[in-house]
OpenMM code with the backbone's topology and positions (N, CA, C; nanometers):
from openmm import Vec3, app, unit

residues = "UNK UNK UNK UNK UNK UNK UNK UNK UNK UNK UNK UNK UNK UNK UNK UNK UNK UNK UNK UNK UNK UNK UNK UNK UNK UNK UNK UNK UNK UNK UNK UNK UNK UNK UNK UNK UNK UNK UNK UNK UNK UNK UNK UNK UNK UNK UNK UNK UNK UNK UNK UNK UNK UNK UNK UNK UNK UNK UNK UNK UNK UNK UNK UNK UNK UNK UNK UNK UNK UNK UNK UNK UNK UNK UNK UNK UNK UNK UNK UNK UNK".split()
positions = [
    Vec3(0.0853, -0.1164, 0.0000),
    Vec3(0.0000, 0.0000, 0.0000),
    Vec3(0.0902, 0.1232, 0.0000),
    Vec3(0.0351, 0.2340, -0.0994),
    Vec3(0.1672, 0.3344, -0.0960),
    Vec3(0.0792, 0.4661, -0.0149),
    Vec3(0.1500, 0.5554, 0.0255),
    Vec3(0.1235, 0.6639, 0.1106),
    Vec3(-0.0480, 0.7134, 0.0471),
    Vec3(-0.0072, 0.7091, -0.0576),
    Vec3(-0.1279, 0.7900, -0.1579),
    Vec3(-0.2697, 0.7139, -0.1806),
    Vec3(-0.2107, 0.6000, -0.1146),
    Vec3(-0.3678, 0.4673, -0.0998),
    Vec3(-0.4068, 0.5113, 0.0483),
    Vec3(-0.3392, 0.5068, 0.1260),
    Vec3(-0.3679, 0.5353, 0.2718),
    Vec3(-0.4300, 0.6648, 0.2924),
    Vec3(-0.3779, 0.7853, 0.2045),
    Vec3(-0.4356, 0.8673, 0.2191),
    Vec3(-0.5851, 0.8979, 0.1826),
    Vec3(-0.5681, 0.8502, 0.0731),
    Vec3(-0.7055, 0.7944, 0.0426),
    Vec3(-0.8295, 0.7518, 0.0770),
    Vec3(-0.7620, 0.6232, 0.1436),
    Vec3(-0.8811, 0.5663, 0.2390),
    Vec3(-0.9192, 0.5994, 0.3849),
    Vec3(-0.7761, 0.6538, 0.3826),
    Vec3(-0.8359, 0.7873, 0.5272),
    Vec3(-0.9606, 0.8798, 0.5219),
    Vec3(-0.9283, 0.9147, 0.3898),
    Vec3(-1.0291, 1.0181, 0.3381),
    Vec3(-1.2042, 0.9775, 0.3327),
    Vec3(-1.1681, 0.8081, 0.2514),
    Vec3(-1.3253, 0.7312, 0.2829),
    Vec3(-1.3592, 0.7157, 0.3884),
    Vec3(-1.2703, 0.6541, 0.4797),
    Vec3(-1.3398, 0.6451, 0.6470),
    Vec3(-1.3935, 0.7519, 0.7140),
    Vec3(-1.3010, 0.8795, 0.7084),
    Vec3(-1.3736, 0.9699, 0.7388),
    Vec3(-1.5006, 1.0628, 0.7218),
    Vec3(-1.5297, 1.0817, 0.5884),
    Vec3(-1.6190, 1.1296, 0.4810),
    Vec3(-1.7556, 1.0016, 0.4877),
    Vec3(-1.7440, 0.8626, 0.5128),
    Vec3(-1.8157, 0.7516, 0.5386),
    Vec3(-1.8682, 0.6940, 0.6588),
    Vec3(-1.7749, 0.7425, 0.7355),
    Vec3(-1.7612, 0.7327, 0.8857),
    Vec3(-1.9119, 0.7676, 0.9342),
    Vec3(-1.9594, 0.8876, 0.9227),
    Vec3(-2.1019, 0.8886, 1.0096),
    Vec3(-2.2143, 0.9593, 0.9027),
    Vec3(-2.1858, 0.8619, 0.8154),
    Vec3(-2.3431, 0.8684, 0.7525),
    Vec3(-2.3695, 0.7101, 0.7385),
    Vec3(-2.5291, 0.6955, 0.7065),
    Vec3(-2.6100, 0.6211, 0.7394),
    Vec3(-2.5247, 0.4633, 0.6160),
    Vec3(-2.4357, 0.4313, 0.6287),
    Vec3(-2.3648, 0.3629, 0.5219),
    Vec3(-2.2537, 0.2593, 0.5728),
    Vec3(-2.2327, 0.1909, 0.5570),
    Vec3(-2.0860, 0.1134, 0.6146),
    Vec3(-1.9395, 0.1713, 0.5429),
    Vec3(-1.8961, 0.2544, 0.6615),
    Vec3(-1.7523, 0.3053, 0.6654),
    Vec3(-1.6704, 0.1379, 0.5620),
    Vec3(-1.6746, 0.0500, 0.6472),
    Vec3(-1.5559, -0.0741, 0.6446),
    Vec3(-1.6108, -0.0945, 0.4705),
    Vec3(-1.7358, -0.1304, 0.4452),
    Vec3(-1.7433, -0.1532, 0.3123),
    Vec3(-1.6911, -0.0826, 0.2136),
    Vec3(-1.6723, 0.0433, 0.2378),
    Vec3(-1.6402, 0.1622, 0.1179),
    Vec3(-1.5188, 0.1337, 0.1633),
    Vec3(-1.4236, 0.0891, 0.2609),
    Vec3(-1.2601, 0.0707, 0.2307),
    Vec3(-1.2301, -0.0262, 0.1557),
    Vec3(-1.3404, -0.1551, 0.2444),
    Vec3(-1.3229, -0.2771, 0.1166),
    Vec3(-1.3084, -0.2451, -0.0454),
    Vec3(-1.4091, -0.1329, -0.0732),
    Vec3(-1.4661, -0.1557, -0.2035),
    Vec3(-1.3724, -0.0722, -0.2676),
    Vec3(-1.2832, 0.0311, -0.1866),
    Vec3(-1.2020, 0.1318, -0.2265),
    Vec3(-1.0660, 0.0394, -0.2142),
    Vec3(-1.0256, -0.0325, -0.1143),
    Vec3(-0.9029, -0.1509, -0.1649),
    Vec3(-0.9303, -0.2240, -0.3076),
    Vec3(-1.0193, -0.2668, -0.2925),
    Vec3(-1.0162, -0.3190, -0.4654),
    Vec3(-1.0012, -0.2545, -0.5989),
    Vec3(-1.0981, -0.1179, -0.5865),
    Vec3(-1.0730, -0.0665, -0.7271),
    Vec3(-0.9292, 0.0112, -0.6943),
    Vec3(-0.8563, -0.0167, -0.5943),
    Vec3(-0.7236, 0.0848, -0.6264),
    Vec3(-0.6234, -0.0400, -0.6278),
    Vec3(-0.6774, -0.1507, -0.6404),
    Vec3(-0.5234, -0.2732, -0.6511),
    Vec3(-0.5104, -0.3119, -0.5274),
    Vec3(-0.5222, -0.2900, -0.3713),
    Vec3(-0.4769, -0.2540, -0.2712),
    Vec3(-0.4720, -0.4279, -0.2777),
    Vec3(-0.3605, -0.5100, -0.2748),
    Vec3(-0.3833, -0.6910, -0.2252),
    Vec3(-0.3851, -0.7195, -0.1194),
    Vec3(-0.3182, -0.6625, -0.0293),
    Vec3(-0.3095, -0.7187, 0.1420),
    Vec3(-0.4314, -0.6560, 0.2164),
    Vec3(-0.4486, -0.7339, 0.3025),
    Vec3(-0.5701, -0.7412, 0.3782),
    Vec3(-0.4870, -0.6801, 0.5403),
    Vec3(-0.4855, -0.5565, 0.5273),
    Vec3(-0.4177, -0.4500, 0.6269),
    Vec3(-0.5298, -0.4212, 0.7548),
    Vec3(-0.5305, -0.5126, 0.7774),
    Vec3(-0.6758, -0.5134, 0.9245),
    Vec3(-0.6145, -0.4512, 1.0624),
    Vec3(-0.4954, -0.4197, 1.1043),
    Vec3(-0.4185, -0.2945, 1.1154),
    Vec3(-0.4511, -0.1489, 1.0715),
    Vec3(-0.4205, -0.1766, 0.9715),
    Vec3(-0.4430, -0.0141, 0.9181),
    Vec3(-0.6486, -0.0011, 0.9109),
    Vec3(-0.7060, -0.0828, 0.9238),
    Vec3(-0.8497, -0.0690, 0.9069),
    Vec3(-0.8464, -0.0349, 1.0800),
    Vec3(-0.7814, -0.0705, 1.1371),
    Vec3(-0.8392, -0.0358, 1.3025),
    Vec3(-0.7628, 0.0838, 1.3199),
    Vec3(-0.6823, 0.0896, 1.2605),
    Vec3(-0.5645, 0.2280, 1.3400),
    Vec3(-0.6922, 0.3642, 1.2352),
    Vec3(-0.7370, 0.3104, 1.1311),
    Vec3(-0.8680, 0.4152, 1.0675),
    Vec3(-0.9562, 0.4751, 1.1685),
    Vec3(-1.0121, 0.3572, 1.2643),
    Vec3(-1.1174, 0.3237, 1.3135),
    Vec3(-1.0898, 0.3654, 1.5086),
    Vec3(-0.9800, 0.3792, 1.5513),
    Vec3(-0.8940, 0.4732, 1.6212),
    Vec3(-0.9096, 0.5870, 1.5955),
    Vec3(-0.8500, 0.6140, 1.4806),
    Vec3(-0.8470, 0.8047, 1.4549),
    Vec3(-0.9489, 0.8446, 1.4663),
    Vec3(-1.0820, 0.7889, 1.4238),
    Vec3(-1.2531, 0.7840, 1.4088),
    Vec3(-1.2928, 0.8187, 1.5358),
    Vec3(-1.2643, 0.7203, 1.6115),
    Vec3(-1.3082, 0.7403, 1.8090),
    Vec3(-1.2236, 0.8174, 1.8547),
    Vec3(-1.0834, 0.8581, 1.7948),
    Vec3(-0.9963, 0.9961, 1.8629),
    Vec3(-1.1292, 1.1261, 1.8194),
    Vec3(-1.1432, 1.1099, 1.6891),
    Vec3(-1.2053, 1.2517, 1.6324),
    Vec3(-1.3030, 1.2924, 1.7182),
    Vec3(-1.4044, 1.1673, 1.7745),
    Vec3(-1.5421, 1.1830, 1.8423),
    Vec3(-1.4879, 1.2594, 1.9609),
    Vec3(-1.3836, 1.2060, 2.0532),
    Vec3(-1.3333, 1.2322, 2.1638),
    Vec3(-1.3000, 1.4026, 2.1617),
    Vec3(-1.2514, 1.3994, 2.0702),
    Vec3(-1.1876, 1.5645, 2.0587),
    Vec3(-1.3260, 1.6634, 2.0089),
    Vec3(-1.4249, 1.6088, 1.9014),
    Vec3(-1.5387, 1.6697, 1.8968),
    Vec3(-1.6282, 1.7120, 2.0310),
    Vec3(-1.6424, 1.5926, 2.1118),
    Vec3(-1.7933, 1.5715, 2.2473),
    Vec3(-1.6822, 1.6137, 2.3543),
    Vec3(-1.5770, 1.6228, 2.3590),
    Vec3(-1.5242, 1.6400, 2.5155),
    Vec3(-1.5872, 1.7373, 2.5891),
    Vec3(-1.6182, 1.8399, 2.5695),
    Vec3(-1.7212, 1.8964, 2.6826),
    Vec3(-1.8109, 1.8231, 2.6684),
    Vec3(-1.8805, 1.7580, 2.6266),
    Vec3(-1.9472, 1.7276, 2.6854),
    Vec3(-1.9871, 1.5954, 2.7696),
    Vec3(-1.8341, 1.5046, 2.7226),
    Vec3(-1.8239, 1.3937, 2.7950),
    Vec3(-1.7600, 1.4809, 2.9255),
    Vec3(-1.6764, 1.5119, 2.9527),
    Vec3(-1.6273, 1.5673, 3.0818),
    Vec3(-1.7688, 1.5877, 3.1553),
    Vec3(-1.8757, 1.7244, 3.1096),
    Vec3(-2.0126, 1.7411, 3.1599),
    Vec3(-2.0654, 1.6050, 3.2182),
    Vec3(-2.0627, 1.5110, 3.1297),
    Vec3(-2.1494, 1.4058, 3.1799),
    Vec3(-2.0571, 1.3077, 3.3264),
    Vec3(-1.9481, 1.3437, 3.2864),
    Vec3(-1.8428, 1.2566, 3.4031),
    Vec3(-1.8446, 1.3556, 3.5347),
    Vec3(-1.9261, 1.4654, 3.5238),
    Vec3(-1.8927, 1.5981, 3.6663),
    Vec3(-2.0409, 1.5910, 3.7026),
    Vec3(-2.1106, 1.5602, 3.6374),
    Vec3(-2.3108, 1.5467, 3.7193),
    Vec3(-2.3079, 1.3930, 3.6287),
    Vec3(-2.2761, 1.3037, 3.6979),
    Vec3(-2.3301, 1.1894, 3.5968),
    Vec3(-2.5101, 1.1563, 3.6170),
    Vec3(-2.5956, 1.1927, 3.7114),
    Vec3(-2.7273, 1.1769, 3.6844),
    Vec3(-2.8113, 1.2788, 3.6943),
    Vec3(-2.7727, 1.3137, 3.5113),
    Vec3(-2.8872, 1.4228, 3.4970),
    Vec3(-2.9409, 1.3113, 3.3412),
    Vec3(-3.0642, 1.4474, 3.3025),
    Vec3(-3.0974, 1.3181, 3.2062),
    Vec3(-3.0792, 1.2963, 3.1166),
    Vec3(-2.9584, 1.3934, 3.0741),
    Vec3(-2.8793, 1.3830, 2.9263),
    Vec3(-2.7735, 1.1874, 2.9320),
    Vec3(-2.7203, 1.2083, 3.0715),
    Vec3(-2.6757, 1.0807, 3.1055),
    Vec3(-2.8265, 0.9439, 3.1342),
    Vec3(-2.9228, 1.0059, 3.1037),
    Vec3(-3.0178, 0.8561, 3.1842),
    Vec3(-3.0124, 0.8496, 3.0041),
    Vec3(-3.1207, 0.9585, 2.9164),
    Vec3(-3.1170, 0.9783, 2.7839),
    Vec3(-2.9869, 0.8340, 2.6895),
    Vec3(-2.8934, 0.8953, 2.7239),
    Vec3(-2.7629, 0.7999, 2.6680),
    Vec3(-2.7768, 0.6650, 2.7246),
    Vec3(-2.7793, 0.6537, 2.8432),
    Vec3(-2.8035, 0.4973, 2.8536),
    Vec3(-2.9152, 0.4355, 2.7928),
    Vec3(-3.0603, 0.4963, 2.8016),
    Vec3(-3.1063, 0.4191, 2.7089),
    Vec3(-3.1094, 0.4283, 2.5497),
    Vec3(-3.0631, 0.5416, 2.5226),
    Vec3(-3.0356, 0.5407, 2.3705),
    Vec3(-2.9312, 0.4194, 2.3430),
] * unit.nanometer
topology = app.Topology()
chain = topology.addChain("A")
for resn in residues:
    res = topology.addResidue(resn, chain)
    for name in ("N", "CA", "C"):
        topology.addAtom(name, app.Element.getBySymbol(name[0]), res)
C-alpha cells in the first residue's frame, strides 16, 4: 500500500464514517478498485482509532459534563439510547 492509498482511504473512512452507510465496506470496495492486495486489518483499526480519537476531541465537553453530574438526564437519555 503506498502513502497515496492510505491517504485515500483515510479520506473514505472519514467522509463515510457517520453517515447512514458502512464506513468498512467503502474501504473494502475502495481496496479493490485501487489494486490494494493485502488485507491491512491494522491499518483498518488504526482508521477506526483516529474515528473514536475525532469523536473524543469533537464531544469532550461534553463527555467531561457528563463525568462531573453523571445523573442528569442527558446521562439517563444515553443509557437508554
Amino acid at each position: 500500500m503506498t502513502f497515496f492509498h492510505a491517504i485515500l482511504l483515510g479520506a473514505v473512512q472519514g467522509l463515510t464514517e457517520f453517515l447512514p452507510v458502512s464506513s468498512s465496506g467503502h474501504l473494502v470496495i475502495f481496496q479493490h478498485i485501487l489494486g490494494v492486495q493485502e488485507s491491512p486489518l491494522t491499518f483498518d483499526v488504526m482508521l477506526h482509532m483516529g474515528t473514536l480519537l475525532a469523536v473524543f476531541v469533537a464531544f469532550w465537553d461534553d463527555i467531561v459534563d457528563i463525568l462531573k453530574k453523571p445523573f442528569t438526564r442527558m446521562t439517563y437519555l444515553i443509557v437508554v439510547g
